[in-house]
BATIKE-963596 format. One record per residue: residue in three letters; x, y, z of N, C-alpha, C, O, CB in turn. Coordinates in Angstrom, 1 decimal. Glycine has a CB too. Example, Ala and Ser with C-alpha at 12.3 -4.5 7.8 and 13.67 -1.06 7.14 Angstrom:
<node rest="ALA" n_c1="13.2" n_c2="-5.7" n_c3="7.8" ca_c1="12.3" ca_c2="-4.5" ca_c3="7.8" c_c1="13.2" c_c2="-3.3" c_c3="7.8" o_c1="14.2" o_c2="-3.3" o_c3="8.5" cb_c1="11.3" cb_c2="-4.5" cb_c3="9.0"/>
<node rest="SER" n_c1="12.8" n_c2="-2.2" n_c3="7.1" ca_c1="13.7" ca_c2="-1.1" ca_c3="7.1" c_c1="12.9" c_c2="0.0" c_c3="7.9" o_c1="13.4" o_c2="1.1" o_c3="8.0" cb_c1="14.1" cb_c2="-0.6" cb_c3="5.7"/>
//
This chain:
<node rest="UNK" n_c1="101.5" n_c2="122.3" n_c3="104.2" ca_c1="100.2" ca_c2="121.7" ca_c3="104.4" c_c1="99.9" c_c2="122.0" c_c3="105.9" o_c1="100.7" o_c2="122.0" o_c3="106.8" cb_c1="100.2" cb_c2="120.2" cb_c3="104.2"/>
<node rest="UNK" n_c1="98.8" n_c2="122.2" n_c3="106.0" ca_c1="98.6" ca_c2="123.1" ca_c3="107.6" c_c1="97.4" c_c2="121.8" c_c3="108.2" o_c1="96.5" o_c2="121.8" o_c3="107.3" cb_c1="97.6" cb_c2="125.3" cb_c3="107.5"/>
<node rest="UNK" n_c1="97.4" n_c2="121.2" n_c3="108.7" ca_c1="96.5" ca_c2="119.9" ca_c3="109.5" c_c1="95.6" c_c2="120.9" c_c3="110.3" o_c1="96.0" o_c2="122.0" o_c3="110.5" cb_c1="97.6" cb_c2="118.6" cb_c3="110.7"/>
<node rest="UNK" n_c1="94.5" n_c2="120.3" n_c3="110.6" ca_c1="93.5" ca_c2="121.1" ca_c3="111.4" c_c1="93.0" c_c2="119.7" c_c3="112.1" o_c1="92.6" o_c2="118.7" o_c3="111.5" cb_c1="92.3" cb_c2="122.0" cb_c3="110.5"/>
<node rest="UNK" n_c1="93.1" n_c2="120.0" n_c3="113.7" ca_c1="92.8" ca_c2="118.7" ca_c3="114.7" c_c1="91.5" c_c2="118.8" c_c3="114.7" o_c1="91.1" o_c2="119.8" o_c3="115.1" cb_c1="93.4" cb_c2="118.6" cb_c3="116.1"/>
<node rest="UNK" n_c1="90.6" n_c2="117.8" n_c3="114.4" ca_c1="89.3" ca_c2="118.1" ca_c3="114.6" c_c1="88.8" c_c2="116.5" c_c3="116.0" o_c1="89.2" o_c2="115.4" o_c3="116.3" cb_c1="88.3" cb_c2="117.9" cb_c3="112.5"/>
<node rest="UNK" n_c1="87.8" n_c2="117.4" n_c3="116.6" ca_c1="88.0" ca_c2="116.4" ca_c3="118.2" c_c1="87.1" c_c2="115.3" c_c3="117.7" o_c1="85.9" o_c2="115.6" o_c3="117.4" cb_c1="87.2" cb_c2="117.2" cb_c3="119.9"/>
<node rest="UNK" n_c1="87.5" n_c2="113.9" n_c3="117.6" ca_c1="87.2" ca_c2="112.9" ca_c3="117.4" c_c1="87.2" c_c2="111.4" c_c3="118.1" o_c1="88.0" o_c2="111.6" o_c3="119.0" cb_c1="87.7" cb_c2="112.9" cb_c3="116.5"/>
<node rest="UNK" n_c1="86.6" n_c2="110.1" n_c3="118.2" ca_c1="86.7" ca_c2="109.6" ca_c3="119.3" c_c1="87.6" c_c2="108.3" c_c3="118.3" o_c1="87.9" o_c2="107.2" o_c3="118.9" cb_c1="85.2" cb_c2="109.4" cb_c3="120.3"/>
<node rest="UNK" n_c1="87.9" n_c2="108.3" n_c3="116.8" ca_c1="88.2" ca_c2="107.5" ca_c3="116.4" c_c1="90.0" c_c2="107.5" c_c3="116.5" o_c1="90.5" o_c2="108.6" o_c3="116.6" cb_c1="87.4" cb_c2="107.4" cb_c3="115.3"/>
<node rest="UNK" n_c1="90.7" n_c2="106.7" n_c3="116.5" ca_c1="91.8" ca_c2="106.1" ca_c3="116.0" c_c1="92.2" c_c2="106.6" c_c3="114.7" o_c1="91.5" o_c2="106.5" o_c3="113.7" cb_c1="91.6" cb_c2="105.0" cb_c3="116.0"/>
<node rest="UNK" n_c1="93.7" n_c2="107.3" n_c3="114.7" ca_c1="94.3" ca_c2="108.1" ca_c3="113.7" c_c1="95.2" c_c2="106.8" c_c3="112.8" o_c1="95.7" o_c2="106.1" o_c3="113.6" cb_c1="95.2" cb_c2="109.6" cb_c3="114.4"/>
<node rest="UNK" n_c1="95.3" n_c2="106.6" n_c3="111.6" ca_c1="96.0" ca_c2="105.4" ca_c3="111.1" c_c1="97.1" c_c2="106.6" c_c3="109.9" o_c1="96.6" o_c2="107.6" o_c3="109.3" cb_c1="94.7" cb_c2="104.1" cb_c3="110.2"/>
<node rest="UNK" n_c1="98.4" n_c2="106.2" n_c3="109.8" ca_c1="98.7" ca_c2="107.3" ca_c3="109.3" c_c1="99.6" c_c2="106.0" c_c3="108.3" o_c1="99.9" o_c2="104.9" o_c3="108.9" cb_c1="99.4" cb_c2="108.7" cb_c3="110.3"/>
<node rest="UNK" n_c1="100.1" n_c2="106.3" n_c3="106.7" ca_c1="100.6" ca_c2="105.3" ca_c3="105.9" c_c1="101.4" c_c2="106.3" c_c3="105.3" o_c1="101.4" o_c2="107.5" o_c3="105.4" cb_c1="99.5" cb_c2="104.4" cb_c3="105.0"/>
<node rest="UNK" n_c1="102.5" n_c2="105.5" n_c3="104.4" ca_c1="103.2" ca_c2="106.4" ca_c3="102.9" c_c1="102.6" c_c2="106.0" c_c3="101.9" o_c1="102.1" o_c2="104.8" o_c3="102.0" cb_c1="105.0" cb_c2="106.1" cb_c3="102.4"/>
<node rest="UNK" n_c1="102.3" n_c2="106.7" n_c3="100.6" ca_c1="101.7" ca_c2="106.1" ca_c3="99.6" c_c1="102.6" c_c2="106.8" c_c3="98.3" o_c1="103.2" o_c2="107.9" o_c3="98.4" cb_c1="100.0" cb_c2="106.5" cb_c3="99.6"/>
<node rest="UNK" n_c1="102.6" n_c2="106.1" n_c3="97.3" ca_c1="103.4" ca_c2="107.1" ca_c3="96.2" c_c1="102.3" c_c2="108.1" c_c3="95.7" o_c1="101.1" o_c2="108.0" o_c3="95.7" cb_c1="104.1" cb_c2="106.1" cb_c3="94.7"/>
<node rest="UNK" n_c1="103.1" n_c2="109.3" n_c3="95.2" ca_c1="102.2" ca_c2="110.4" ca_c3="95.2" c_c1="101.0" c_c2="110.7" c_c3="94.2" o_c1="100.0" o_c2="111.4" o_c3="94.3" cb_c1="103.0" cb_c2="111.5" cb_c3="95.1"/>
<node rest="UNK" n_c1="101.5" n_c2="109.3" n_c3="92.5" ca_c1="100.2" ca_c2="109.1" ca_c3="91.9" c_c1="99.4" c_c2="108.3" c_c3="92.3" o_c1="98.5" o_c2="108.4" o_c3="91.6" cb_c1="100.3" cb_c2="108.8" cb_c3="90.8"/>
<node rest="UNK" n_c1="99.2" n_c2="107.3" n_c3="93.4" ca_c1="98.2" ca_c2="106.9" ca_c3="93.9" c_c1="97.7" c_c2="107.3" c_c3="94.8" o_c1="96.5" o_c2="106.9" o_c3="95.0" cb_c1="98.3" cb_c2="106.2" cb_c3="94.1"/>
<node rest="UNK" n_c1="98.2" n_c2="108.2" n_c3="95.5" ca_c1="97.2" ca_c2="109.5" ca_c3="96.1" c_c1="96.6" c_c2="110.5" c_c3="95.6" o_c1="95.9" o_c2="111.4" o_c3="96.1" cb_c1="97.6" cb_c2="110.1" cb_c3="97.0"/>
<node rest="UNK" n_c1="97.1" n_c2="110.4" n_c3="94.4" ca_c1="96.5" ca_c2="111.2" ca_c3="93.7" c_c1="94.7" c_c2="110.7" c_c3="92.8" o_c1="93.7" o_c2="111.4" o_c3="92.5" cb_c1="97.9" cb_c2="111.5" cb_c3="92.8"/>
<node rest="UNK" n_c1="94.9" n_c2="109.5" n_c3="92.7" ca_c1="94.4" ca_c2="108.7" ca_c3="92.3" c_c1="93.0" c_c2="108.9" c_c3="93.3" o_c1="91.9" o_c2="109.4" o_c3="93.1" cb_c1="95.2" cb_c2="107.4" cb_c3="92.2"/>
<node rest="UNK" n_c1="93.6" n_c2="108.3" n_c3="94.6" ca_c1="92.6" ca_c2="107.8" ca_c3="95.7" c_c1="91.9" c_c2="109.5" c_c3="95.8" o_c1="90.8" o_c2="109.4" o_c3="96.4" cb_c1="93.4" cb_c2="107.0" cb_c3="97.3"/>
<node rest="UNK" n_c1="92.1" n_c2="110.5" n_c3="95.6" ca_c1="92.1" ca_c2="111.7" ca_c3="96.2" c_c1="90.6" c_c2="111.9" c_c3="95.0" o_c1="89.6" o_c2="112.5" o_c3="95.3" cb_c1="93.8" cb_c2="112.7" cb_c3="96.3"/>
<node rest="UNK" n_c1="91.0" n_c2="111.3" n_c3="93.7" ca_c1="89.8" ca_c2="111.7" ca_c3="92.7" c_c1="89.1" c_c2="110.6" c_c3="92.5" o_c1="88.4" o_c2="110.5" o_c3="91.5" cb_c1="90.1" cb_c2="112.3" cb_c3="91.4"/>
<node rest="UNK" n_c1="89.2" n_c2="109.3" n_c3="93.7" ca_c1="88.0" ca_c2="108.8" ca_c3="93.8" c_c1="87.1" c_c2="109.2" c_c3="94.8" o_c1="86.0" o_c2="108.9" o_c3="94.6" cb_c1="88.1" cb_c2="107.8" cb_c3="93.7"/>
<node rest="UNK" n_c1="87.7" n_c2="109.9" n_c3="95.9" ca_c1="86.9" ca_c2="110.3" ca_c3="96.8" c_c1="86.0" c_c2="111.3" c_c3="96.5" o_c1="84.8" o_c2="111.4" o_c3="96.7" cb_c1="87.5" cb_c2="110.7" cb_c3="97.7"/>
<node rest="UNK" n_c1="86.7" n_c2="112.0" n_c3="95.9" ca_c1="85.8" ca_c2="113.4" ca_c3="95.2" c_c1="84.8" c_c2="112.7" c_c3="94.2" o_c1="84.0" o_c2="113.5" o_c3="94.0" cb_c1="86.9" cb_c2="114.7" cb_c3="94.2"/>
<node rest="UNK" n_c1="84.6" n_c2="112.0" n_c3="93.8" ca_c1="84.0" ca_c2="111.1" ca_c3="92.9" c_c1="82.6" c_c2="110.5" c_c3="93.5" o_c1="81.5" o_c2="110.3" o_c3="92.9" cb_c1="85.1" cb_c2="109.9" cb_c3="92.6"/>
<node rest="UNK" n_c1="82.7" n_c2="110.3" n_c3="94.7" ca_c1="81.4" ca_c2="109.8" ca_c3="95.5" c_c1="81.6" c_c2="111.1" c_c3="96.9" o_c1="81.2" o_c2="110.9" o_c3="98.0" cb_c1="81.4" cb_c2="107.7" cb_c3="96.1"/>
<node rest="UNK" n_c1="82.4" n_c2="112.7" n_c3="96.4" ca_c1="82.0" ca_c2="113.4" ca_c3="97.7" c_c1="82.2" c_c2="113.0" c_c3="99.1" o_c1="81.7" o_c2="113.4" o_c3="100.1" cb_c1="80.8" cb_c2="113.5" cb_c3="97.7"/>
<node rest="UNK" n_c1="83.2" n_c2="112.1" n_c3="98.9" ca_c1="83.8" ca_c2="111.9" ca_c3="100.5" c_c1="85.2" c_c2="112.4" c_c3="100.6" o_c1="85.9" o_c2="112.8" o_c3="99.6" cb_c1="84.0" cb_c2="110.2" cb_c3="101.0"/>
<node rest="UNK" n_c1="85.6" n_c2="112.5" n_c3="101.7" ca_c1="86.7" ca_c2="112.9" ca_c3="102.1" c_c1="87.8" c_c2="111.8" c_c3="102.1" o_c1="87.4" o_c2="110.6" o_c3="102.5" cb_c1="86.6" cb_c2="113.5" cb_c3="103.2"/>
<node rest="UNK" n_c1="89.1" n_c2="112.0" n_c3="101.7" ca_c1="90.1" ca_c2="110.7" ca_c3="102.0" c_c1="89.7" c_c2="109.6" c_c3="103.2" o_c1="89.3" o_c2="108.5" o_c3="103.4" cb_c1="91.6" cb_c2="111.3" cb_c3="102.4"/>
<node rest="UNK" n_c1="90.2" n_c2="110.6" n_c3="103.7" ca_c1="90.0" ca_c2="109.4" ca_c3="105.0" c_c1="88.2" c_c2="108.6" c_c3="105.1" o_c1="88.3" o_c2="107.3" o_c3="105.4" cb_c1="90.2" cb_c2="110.5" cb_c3="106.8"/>
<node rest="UNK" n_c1="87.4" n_c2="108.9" n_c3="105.1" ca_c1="85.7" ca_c2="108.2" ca_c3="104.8" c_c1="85.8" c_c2="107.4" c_c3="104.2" o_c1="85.6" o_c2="106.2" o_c3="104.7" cb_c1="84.6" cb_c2="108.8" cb_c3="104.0"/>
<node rest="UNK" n_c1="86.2" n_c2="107.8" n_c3="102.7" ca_c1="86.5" ca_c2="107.1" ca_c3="101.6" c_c1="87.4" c_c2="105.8" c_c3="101.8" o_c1="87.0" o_c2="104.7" o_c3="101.4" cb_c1="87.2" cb_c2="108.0" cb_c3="100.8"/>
<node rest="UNK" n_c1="88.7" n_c2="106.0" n_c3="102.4" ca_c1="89.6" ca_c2="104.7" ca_c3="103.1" c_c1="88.9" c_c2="103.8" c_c3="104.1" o_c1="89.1" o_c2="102.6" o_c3="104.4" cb_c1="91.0" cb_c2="105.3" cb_c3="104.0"/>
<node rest="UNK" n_c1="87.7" n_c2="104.9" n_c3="104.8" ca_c1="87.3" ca_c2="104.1" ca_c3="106.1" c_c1="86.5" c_c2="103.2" c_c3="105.7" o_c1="86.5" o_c2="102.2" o_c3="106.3" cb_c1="86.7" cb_c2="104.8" cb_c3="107.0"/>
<node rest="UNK" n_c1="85.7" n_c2="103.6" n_c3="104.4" ca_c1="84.5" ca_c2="102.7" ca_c3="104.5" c_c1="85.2" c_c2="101.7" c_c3="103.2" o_c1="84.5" o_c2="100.8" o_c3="102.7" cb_c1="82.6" cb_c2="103.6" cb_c3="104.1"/>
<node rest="UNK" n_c1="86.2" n_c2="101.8" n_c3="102.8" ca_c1="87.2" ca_c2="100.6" ca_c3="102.4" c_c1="87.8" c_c2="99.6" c_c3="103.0" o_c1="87.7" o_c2="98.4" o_c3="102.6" cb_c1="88.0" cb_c2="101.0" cb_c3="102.2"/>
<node rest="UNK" n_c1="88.5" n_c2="100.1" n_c3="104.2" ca_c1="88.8" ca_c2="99.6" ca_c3="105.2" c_c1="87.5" c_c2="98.3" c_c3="105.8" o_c1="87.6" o_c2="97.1" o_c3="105.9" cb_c1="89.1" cb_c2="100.8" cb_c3="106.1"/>
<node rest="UNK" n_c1="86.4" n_c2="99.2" n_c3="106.0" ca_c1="85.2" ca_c2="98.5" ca_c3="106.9" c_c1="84.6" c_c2="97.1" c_c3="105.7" o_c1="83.7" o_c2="96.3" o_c3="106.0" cb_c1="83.6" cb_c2="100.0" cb_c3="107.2"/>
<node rest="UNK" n_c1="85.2" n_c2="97.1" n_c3="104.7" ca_c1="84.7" ca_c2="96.0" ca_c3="103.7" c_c1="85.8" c_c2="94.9" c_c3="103.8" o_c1="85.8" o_c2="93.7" o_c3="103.5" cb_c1="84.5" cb_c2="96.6" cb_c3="102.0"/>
<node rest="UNK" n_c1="86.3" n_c2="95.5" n_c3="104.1" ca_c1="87.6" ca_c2="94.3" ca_c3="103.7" c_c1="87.3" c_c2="93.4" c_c3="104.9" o_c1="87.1" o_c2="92.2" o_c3="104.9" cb_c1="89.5" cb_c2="95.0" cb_c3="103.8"/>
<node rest="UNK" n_c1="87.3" n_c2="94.4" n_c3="105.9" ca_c1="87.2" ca_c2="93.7" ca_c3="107.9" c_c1="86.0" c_c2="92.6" c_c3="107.2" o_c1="85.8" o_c2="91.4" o_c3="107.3" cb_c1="86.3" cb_c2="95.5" cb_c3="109.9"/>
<node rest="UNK" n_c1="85.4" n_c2="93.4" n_c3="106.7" ca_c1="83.8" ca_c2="92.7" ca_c3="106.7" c_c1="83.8" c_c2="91.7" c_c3="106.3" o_c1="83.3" o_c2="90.9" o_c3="107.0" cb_c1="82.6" cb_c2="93.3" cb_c3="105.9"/>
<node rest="UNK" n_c1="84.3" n_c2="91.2" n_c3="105.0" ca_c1="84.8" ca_c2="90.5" ca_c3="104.3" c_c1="85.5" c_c2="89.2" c_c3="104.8" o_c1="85.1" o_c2="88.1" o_c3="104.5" cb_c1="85.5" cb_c2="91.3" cb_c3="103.6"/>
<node rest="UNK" n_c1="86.6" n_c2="89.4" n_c3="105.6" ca_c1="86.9" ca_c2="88.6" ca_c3="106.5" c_c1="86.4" c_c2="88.3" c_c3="107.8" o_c1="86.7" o_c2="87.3" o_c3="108.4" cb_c1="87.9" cb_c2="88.8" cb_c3="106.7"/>
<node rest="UNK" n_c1="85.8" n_c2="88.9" n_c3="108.1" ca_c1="85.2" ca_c2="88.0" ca_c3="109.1" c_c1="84.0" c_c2="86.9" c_c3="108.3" o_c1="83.7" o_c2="85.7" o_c3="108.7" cb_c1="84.3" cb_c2="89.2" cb_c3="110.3"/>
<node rest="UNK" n_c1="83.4" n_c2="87.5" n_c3="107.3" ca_c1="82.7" ca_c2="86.8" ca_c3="106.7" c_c1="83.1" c_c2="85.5" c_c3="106.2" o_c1="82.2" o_c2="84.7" o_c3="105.9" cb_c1="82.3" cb_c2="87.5" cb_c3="105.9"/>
<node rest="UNK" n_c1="85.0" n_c2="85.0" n_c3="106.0" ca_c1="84.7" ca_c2="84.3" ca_c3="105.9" c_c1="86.0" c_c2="83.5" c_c3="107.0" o_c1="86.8" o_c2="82.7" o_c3="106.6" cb_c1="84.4" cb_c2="84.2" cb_c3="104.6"/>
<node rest="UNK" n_c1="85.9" n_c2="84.1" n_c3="108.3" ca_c1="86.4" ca_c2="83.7" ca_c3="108.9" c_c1="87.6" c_c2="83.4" c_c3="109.3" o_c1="88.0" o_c2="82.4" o_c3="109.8" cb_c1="86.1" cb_c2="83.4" cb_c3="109.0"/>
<node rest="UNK" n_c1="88.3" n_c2="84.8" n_c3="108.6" ca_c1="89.9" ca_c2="85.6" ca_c3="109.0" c_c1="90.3" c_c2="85.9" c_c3="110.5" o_c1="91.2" o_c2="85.5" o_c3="111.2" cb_c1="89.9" cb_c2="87.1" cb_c3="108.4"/>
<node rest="UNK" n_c1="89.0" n_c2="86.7" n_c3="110.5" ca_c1="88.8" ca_c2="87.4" ca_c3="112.0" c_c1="87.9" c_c2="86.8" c_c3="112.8" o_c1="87.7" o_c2="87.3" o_c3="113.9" cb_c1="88.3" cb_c2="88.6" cb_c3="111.9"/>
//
């Protein structure tokens, strides 16, 4: 797998996942045309959202 650094101002989050659930997440992204990471991000951004909403965060 060859990584390509692309210049960015965000924060890199790196996890293990078993390989059928990345496999999984990989054809839901393709599913709405995002890329993994988008796809995690704007996952990520619901959850945050979510808790602050009800005052986690």
């Amino acid at each position: 797998m060859c990584l390509i650094e692309v210049p960015t101002d965000k924060a890199r989050v790196a996890t293990y996942i078993e390989e059928e659930l990345k496999q999984k997440l990989e054809r839901l992204a393709a599913l709405e045309d995002r890329s993994v990471s988008n796809f995690l991000e704007r996952l990520i951004r619901q959850v945050v959202e979510q808790a602050e909403k009800e005052g986690k965060l």
